[in-house]
N, C-alpha and C positions, 0 to 999 in steps of 0.2 A: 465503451460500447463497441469498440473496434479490437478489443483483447478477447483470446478464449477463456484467459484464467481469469477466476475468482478470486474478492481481495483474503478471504480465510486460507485459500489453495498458495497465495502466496506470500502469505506469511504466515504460515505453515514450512511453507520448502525453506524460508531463510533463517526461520529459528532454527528447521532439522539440522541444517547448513552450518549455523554458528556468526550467521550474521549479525553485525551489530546495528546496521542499519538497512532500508529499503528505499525506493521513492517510488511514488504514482504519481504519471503527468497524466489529467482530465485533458481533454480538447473541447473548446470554447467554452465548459461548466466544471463546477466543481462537486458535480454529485458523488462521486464513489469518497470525498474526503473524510470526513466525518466517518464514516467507518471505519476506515483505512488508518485512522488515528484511532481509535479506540484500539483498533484488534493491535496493531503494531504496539501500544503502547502497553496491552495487556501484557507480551511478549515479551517486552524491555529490549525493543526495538524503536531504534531512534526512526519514526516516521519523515520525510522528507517528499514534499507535496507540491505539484509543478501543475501549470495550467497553460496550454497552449494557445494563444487568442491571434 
């Protein structure tokens, strides 16, 4: 809620990239997870998922 990127806009750049991995830290929820593993995963990107509480 506090990022301008989208999670497809950024994992998009790190496939373009050659990344083999990403992470998204939520603050206090974990709503963007779930997607953010899907799409990374389509990618065959190691998603890596942090929660700030």
């Amino acid at each position: 809620m506090e990022s301008t990127i989208k999670i497809k806009g950024l994992i998009s750049a790190a496939a373009r990239n050659g990344m083999k991995a990403v992470a998204l830290t939520d603050k206090y929820v974990m709503s963007g997870a779930v997607e953010f593993y899907k799409e990374a995963t389509s990618k065959n990107i190691k998603p890596i998922i942090g929660c700030e509480i």
